[in-house]
N, C-alpha and C positions, 0 to 999 in steps of 0.2 A: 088586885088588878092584874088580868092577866098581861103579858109579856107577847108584842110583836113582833117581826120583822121588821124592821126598817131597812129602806132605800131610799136613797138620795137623789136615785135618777128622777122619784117621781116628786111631783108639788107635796110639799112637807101637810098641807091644810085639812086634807081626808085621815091622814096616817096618823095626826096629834088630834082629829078632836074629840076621841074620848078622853083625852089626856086632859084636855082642855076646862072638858065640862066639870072639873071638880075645881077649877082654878075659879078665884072671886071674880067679881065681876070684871071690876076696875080694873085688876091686873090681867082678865083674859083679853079683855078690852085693849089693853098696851101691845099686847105679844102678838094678836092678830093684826095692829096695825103696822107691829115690824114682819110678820110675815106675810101682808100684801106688799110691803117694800120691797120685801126681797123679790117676792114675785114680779115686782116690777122692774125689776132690775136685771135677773135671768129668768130667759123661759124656759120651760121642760124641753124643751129640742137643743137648748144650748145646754144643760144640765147632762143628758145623756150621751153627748159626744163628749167630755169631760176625761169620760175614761177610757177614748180609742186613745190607740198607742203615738197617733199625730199630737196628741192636742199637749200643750205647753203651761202647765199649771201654773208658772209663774207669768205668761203672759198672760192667764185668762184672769187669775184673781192673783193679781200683785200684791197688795197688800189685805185686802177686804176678807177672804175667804177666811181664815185664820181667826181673827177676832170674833166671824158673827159667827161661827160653830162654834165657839168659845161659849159664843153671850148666848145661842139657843141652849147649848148642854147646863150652862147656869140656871138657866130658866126652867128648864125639866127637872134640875136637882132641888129648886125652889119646891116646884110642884109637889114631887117628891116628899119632901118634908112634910108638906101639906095634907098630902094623901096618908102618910104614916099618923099622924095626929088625928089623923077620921078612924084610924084602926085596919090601915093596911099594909103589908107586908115592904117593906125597903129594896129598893132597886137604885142598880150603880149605872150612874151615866158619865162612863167616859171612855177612851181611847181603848183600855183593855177591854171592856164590856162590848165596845163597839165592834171592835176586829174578830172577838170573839162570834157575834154572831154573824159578820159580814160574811165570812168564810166558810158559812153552812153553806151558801149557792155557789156551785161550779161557775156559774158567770162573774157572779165577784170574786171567787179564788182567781180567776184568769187574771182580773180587774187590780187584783190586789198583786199578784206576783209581777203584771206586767209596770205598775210603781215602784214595785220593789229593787226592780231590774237596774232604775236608773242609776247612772254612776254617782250623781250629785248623793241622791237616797242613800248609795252603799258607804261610799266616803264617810258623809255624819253619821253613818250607823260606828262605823270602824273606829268614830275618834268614842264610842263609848265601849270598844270590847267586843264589837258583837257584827258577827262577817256572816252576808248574806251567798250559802251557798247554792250552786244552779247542778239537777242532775242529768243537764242535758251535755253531753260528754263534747259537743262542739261550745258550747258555750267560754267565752273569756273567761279567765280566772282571776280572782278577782285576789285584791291584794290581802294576806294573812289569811283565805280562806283554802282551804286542798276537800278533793272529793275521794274517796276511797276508790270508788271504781274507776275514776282516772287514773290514779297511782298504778291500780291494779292491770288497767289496760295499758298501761306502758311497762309495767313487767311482764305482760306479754308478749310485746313486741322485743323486750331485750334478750332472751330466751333463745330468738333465731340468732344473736349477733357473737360472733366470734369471742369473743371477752366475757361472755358470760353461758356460753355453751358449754360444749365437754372439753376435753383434756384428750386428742388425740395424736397424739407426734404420730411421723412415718404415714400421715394418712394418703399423702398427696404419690408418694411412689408407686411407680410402675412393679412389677414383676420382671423386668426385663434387664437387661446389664446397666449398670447406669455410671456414673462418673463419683469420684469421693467428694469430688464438690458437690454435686446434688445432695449425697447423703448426708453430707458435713450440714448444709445450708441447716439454720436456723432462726432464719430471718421473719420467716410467720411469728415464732413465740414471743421475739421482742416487738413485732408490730404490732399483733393483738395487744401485747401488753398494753403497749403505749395509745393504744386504741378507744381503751375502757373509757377513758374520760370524754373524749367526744364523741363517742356513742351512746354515752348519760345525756349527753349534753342536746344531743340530737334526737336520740329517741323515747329518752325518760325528763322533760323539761321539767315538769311537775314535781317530781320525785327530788331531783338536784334543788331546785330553787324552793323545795321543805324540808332537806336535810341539811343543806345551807343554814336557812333560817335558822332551826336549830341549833345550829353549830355555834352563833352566835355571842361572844359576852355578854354575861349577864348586865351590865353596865349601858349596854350599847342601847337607843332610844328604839321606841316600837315602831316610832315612821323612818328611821335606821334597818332596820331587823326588815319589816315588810319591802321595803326598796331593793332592794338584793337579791338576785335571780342565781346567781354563782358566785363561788369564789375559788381562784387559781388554788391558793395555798390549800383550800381541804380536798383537792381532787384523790388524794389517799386515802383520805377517811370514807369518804364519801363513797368511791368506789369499791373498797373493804361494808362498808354498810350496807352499798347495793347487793351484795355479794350473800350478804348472812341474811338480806332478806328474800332475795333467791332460791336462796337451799330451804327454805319451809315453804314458797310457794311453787318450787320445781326440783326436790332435790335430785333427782336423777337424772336429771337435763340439763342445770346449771353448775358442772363443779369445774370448771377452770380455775378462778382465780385459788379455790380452797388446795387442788391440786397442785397449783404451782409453788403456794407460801408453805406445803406442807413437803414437798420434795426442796424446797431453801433450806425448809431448816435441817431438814435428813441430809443434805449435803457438806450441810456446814459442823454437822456432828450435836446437834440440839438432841438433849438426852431423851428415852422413849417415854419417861415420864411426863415430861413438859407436853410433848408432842401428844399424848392422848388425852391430855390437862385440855387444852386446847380444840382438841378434836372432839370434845365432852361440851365447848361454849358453840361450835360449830367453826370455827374459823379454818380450821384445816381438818385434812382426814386422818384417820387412826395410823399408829404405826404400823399396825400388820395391813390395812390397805393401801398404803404407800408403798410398800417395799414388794407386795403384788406386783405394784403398776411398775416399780423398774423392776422386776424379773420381767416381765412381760415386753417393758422396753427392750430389756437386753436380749430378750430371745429372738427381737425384731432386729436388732445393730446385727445379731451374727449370720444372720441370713443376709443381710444389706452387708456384710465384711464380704461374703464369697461372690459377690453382684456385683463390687468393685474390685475385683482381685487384677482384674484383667486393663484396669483403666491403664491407656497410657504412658499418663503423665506420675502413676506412682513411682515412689520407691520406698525402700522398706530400712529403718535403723530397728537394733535393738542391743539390750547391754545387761548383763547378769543385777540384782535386786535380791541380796542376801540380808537375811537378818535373824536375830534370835529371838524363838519364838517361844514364850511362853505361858505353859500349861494346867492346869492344875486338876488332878486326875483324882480320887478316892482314894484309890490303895497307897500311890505313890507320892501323893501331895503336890509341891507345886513342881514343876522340870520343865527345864532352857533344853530346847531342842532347835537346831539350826538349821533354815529353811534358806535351801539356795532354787532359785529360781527366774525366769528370765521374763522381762519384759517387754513389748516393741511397740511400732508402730506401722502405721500402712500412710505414706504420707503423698502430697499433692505437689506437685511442681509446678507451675503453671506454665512456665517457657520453657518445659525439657524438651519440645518438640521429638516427644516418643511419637511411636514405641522404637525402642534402640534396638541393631541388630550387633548381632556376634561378629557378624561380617567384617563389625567397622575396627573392629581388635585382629590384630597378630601378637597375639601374647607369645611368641617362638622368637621375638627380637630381642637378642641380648644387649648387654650394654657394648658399644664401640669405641675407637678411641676419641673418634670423631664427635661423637656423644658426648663426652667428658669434657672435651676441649671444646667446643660451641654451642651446650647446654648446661654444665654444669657449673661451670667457672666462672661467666661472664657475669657480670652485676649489670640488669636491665635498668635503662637512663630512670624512667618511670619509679624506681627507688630511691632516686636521689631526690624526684621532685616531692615524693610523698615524705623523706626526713626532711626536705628544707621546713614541707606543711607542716609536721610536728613542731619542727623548733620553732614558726613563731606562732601557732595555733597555743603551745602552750604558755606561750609571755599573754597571748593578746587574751586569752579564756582568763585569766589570772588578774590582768588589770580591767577588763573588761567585761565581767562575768555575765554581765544581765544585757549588755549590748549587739546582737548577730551580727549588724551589719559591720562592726568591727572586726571581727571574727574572717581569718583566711577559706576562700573557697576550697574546699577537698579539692586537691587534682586527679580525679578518677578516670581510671583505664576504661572500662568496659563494665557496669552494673546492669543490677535486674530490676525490672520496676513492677514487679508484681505487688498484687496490694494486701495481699493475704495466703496464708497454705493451709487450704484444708487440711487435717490429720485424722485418721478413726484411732484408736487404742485398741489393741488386738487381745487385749487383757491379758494374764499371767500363766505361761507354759511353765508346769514344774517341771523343769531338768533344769542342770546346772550348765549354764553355759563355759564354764572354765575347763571342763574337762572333753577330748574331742569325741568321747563316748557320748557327752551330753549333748555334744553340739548336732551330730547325727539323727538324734532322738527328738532336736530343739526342729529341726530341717523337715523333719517328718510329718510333726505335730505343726507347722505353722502354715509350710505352702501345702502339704496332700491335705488336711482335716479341716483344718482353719479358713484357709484361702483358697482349698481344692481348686490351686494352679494346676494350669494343662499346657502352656506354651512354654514348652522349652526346647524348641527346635531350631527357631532362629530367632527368641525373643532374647533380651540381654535386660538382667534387670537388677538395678544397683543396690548395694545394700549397704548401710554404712554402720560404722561401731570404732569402737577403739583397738589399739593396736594387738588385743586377744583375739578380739571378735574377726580382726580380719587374717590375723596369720591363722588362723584353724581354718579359716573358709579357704585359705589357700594351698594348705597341708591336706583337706580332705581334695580337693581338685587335684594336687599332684598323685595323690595315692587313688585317683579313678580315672586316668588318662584312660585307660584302657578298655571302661567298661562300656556296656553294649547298648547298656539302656539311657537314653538320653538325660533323666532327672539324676540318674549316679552318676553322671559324669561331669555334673554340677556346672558345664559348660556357660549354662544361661545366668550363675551367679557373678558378679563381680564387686568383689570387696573393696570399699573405698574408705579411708582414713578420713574421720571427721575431725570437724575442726578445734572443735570444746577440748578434748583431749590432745591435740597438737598446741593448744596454748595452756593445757595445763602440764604437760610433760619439758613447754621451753620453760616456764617458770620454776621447775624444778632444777632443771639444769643449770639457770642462772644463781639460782641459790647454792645448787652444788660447786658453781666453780667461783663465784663470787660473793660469799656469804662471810667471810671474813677473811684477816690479814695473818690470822696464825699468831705467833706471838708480839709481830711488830701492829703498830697502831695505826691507821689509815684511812682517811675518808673514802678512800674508791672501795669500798665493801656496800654489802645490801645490809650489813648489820649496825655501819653505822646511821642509818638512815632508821631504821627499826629502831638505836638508843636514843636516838634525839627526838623521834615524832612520839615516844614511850608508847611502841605498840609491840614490845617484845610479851604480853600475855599473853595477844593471841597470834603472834608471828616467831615463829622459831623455823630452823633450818630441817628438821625432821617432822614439823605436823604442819604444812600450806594449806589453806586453805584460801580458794580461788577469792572469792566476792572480800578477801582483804587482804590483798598481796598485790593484784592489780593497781588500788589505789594509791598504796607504796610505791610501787615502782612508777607511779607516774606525778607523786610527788615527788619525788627523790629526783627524776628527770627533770619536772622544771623547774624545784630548786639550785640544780646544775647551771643552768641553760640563763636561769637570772643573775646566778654569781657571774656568769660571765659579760652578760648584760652591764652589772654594775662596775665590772671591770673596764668594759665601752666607754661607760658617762664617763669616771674615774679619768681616764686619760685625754677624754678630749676637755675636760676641765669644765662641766656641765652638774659635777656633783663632787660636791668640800666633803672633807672626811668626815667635819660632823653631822654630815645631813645622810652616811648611813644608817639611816633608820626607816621602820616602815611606810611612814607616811613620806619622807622625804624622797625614796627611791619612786615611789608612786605618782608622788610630784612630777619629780626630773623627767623619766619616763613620759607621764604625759605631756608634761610643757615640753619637751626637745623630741616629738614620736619621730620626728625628720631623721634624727639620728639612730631607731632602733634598726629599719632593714638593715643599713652598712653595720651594723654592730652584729646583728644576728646573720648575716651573710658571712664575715669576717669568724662568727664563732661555730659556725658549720664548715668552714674550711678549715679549718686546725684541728677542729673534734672531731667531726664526719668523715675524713677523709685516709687515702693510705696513709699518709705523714700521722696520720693523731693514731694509726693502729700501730704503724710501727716506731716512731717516736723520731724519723730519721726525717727532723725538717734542714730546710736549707742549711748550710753550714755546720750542723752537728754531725758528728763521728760517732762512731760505736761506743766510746769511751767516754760519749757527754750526756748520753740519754738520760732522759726526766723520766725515771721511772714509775715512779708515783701519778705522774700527769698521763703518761702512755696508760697507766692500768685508767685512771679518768675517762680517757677518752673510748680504751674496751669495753667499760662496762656501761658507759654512754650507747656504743654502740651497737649491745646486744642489746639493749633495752629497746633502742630503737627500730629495731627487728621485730621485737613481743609486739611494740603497740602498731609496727605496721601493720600485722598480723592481725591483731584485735580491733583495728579502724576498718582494715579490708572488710572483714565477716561484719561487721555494725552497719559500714556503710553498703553492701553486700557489691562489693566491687572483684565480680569474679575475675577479673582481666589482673588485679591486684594481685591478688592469688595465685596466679596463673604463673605470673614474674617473679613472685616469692618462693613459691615452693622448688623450685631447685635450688634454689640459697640452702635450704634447710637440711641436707643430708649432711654435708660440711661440717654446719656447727653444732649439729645433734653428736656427730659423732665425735670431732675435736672437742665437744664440753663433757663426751666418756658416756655419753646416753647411748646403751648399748641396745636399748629395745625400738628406739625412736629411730636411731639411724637407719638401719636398716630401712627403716617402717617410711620416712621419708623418698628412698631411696627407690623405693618404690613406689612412692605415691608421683613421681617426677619421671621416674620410668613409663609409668602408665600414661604422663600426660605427653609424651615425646610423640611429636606426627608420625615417627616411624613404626610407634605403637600403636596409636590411637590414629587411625589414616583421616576418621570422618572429625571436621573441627566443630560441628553440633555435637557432636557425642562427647570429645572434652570438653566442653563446656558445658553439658547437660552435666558433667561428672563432677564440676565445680558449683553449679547454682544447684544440683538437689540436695545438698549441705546446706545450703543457708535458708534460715525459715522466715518467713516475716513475724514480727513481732505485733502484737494485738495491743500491744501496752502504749498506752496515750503518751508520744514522744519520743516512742522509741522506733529501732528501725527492723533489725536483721539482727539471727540469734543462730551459734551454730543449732545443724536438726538433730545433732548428742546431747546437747545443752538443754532442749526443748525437753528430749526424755528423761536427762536427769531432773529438768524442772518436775513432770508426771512422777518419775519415784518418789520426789521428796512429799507430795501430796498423800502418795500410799504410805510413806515413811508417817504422816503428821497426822494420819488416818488411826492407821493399826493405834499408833502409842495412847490416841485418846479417846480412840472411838469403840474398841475391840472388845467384844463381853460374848455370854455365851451364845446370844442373835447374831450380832457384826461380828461376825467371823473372817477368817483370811477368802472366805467364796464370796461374802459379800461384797468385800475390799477389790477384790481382783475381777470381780465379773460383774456384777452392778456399778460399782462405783467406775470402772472401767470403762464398761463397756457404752455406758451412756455417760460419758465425761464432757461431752460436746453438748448436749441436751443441762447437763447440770450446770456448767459453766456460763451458758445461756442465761440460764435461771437465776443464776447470781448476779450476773451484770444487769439485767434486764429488770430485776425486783429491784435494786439497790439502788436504779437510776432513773424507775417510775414513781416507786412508792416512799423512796425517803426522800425525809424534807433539805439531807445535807449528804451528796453524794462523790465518793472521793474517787475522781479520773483512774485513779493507780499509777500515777507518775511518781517518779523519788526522788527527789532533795537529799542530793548527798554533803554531808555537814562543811562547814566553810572550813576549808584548812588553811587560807587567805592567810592568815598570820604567821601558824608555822612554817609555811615553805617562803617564806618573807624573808624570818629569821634563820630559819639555815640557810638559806643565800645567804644573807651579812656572814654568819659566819664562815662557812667555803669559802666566801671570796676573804676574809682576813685570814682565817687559815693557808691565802694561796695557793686554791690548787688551778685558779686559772691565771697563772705566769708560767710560761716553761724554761726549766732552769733553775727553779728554788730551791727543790728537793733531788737532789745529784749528790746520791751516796749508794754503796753497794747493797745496803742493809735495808733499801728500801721494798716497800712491797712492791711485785711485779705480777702485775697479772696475766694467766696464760693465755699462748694465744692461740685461740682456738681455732683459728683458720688454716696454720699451719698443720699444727695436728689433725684439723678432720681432714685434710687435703693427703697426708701419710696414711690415715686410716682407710681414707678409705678405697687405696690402692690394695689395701690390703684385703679389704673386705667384697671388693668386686667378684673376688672369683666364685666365692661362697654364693653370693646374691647369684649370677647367671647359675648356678648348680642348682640352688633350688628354687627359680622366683620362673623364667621365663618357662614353656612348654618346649620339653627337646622336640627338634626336626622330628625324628621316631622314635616315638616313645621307646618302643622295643628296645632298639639298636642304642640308643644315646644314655639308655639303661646302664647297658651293658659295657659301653664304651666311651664317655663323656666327653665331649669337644671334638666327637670326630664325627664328617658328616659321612654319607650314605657311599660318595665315592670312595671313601677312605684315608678323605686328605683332608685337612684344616684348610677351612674358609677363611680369605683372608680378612672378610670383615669380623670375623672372631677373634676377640681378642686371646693370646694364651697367657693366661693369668702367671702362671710359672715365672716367667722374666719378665714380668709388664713390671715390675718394679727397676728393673737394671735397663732397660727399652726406655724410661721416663728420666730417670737418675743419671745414669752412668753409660748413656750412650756416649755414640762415637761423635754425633752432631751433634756440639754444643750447642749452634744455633738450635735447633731443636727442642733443646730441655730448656732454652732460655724461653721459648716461646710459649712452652706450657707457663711458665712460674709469670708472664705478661699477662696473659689469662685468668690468671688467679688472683692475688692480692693486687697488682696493677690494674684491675678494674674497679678496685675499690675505690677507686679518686677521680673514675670515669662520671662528665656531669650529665 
């Protein structure tokens, strides 16, 4: 029999009756009377609307439809058999047979796709496996099914979008002079970054909501897994997957993300092995096309170096970066050769209100006496407010650690509130800046080639370094008074002592005069403070080092500051002898706080004060003094100096500053710091109005010292401090990173020169793509216990009673105020000989402290008898008035 077409639109009666005619009687007899029922039941006009896309198969044949295609296909498979047993060929009637040939006519493929469409239809299909997809690209997508050419047309569109484009820093700059903030800016790279995932999200939905699925435990149920459009936690992966599938359908179009996790790991010193390991799966680029693309950056930073040379608001630090370099050659094997070289930066102020002129300086003002006596001496009130904040900022941090609002408010003078300081890296000039041959050669190579500076006629522009860096820049200025050309006459430079190194030159100090009792035994030393925390491995008096020497001394300080405390409770009868212990003082403290101001007010007049430097309280004579408690309260008091010193620059209170730094020539020079005195001495000079006339311009010269700090929590960092931070990266560079490729040119001019772009890269990877990202704040270790228990013990050792320890044989520590107050009568004459510009050069050459008339001015001092004019004049009131000035301000409140 052969095989027809069937349609359903038409009356089933013409299309079966050959079928029919082999069927028995009786039984054709039955089938034809169910199919004039049916016919009676639907007409060919209702049969053929059946399959427009209105009609509602469950309301038209609710239950019926179902069963009698059932009971007809039975019937034909009846026949069927029947036909087969006459000697004809077997035919299948059912559903696959059926669809099979439904779909030869383009009117039934319509008829059938447009059933297939329905959601009800695709759901039951879904609960067995099997996901009906659509290739009409508007079409909904339906759930567990994806279309390749959708995917693919939303990898088209991600191709235009920032995150999955190219890799081009410095695109958006002008040609034109621009600001170091502009250049500095790297706020595209972390936006794109952060961008990727809802730019998946928005222009690739498909793609996210199949690599999701994917993503999925194996565990998790299939109507789980299909439900699921995104998930937050794989936005790394996901976006790393968009990425590598990118680079095979654009790879010269899409290399950002490969770009940037390929310059992470060159950053972070990922060896070159790894790196082409990887570059081989596609995830990043090779190591030789990486290190392309920063020479390429870096040749873009040094043209953007000489476009900002002119900004403003710069100013420039820099400090010598020696180290030994070694080699290893054929002939001669391996050899240590020592590589001295200098490092800097070009850095951003944002409130220096440049550009500063020359104008605003008379560097020809020497010191006066008048100067000395109403500048130098006086102790500004704003000191005393900032030690009272010490001493109880360090009780209340101590019981209070994790509490702010406990915590006293800084009393600050005058701060800056900028929120960040651009910096460029000007990468590594080889000369030696220690010698003034090098430094000549450093002047050369940095402002004419580097920064090809051109304003030095009335521009002033500040430089800062350590007390090398600035006594050569002032020794090549005295030795070119004369010359004719404005850049050798180095007028436009002015050397400024930074602050990193004025706190690590008073930490020396303190150590040199306070580091121990000699052969008598004594708690007022810094070493006993180093034997009781057992931090003498890595603190001794000849090897400091900064980041642990500070925490010392300000342990050491508030374990003072609570023996005294416990000394408070003790007598108003708040704490029994046997509750000193750590929990018990913790207790009293908190249950009686009513009592800690007067306690802590009461132990800043006795310690803080002239009576605690010179020991001569009410009622004691020369012949009574608490020696031991006087050295207590010295070296209380110089400590009290360091940390105002190191709160001023943290909290960056230049006004702080400003009141401190004339303190400091004093006790540099009274503590025998023979290179700092001076150095202070002049950093106090320069700040004096009769020096510096414009008050924007000292104060530009105290805020471009301080940097803001980027680190989560932190505040203001000196701009010496910021550079030593950049060596030690070169330092931590070369030691692991250095082979025969990473050489000291890569270190020094790639890693350099694009350190703003790389540093980018790290914060920006570390805080898009990992699942657990650490801010970079520190937790410095609880020392809650230790400084607990040396308070218990200081206060039973007694050194806060005065009058315990009254013997000759006690230790005394020097006092520095006196002595720098001798020295540095003595050193005055020396400073105006070489620090100020003589009236004439020529003439003042030739003939020192005489002016042009050929008489001495009386505002000059003549250094010759300024010692016997202060000492052993004729007007005693006179000399009594200087020495009120000096240590009588120390107990001014």
């Amino acid at each position: 029999m052969e095989s027809s077409d069937v349609d359903l639109t038409d009356p089933p009666t013409d299309v079966l009756s050959s079928e029919l005619s082999e069927i028995p009687s009786q039984q054709r007899s039955q089938q034809q009377s169910e199919s004039q029922a049916s016919r009676q039941e639907v007409s060919p006009d209702e049969l053929e609307g059946l399959d427009d896309d209105q009609s509602d198969l469950s309301e038209a044949y609710p239950e019926e439809i179902v069963p009698k295609t059932t009971n007809l296909w039975k019937n034909l498979r009846d026949a069927n058999r029947y036909a087969i047993q006459q000697g004809d060929e077997a035919k299948q009637y059912n559903l696959k047979a059926f669809l099979s040939r439904w779909v030869e006519n383009s009117t039934r493929r319509k008829q059938l796709a447009d059933a297939l469409s329905l959601p009800e239809i695709q759901e039951a299909l879904a609960t067995q496996g099997l996901a009906v997809i659509s290739t009409d690209p508007d079409a909904k997508p339906i759930p567990g099914s994806f279309s390749t050419r959708t995917v693919r047309r939303e990898m088209q569109s991600l191709i235009r979008e920032p995150p999955f484009g190219d890799f081009e820093p410095h695109k958006d700059l002008s040609d034109e002079d621009i600001t170091i903030a502009k250049v500095c800016s790297t706020e595209w790279l972390q936006k794109t970054l952060e961008q990727g995932w809802p730019t998946l999200k928005e222009k690739a939905p498909t793609m996210v909501t199949f690599l999701t699925q994917l993503l999925r435990n194996q565990d998790d149920s299939y109507k789980d897994v299909v439900e699921m459009t995104s998930n937050e936690g794989d936005k790394g992966y996901i976006y790393l997957l968009a990425a590598l599938l990118l680079r095979g359908y654009a790879r010269n179009t899409s290399r950002f993300l490969r770009m940037v996790l390929g310059l992470y790991m060159l950053a972070n010193g990922t060896p070159r092995r790894v790196i082409d390991t990887l570059s081989g799966l596609g995830i990043v680029f090779s190591y030789t096309t990486l290190n392309n693309k920063l020479s390429e950056m870096a040749k873009q930073a040094e043209k953007n170096i000489k476009r900002v040379a002119h900004d403003p608001t710069g100013v420039i630090v820099y400090d010598n970066f020696n180290f030994l370099n070694k080699v290893r050659e054929l002939v001669g094997g391996k050899q240590a050769q020592m590589i001295n070289l200098t490092t800097s930066c070009l850095v951003s102020c944002p409130e220096l209100q440049g550009p500063l002129s020359q104008r605003s300086l008379n560097l020809k003002q020497p010191f006066t006496r008048s100067m000395i006596l109403k500048y130098l001496l006086p102790r500004p009130p704003s000191l005393d407010k900032v030690s009272k904040y010490l001493v109880k900022f360090s009780i209340m941090k101590l019981i209070y650690p994790d509490e702010k609002d406990k915590l006293p408010k800084f009393p600050a003078v005058q701060c800056v509130n900028y929120k960040e300081s651009p910096y460029l890296q000007l990468g590594a000039i080889f000369e030696d800046e220690g010698t003034v041959e090098g430094v000549y050669k450093l002047h050369e190579e940095l402002w004419k080639r580097r920064l090809e500076f051109k304003e030095f006629d009335d521009r002033l522009t500040l430089i800062y370094g350590d007390q090398k860096t600035t006594s050569f820049i002032r020794r090549i200025k005295q030795s070119q008074l004369e010359a004719s050309d404005l850049w050798e006459q180095k007028k436009w430079m002015l050397p400024i002592p930074a602050f990193f190194h004025v706190e690590l030159n008073y930490i020396e100090m303190l150590f040199r005069n306070f580091w121990d009792a000699g052969k008598e035994k004594s708690s007022a030393v810094i070493k006993a403070d180093v034997d009781f925390f057992q931090r003498g491995r890595h603190i001794n008096k000849k090897d400091l080092k900064y980041h642990q020497t500070v925490p010392l001394l300000v342990h050491g300080f508030t374990a003072r500051i609570l023996a005294f405390v416990i000394h408070g409770l003790r007598i108003r009868g708040v704490l029994a002898e046997d509750q000193i212990t750590i929990e018990g003082i913790k207790e009293a403290i908190i249950t009686h706080e009513g009592f800690l101001d007067v306690i802590l007010e009461e132990t800043w007049s006795k310690v803080f004060t002239k009576e605690g430097w010179t020991g001569r309280y009410p009622g004691v004579d020369d012949d009574h003094i608490d020696l031991e408690f006087r050295s207590q309260c010295r070296l209380m008091q110089c400590v009290e100096i360091f940390l105002t010193i190191h709160e001023a620059v943290r909290q960056g209170d230049f006004g702080l500053l400003r009141d401190i730094i004339p303190q400091l020539p004093i006790i540099f020079w009274g503590g025998r710091s023979f290179n700092y005195g001076p150095e202070m001495l002049y950093f106090a000079w320069l700040l004096h109005p009769d020096v510096c006339h414009d008050g924007a311009t000292r104060d530009a010269i105290l805020k471009g010292g301080l940097i803001r700090c980027i680190t989560a929590g932190s505040k203001y960092k000196a701009i010496d401090l910021m550079l030593e931070h950049i060596n030690a990266v070169y330092a931590i560079d070369i030691k692991h990173n250095k082979n025969s490729t990473h050489d000291l040119r890569s270190t020094f001019s790639r890693l350099a020169l694009n350190g703003n772009y790389l540093a980018t890269i790290r914060k920006s990877v570390e805080r898009t793509l990992s699942a657990t990202y650490s801010k970079g704040t520190h937790k410095p270790g609880d020392a809650f216990t230790d400084i607990m228990s040396y308070a218990c013990k200081l206060y039973k050792d007694g050194v806060t009673q005065v009058g315990q320890n009254i013997h000759n044989d006690a230790y005394d520590a020097p006092d520095i105020f006196e002595r720098g107050q001798q020295l540095l009568l003595q050193k005055l004459a020396d400073f105006n000989d070489a620090i100020p510009e003589p009236v004439d050069a020529a003439d003042q050459r030739a003939i020192p402290g005489v002016n042009a008339a050929g008489g001495t001015d009386d505002d000059i001092i003549d250094w010759g008898d300024e010692g016997e004019r202060l000492f052993d004049a004729a007007d005693e009131a006179e000399a009594e008035d200087f020495w009120s000035h000096g240590l009588g301000d120390l107990s001014s409140a």
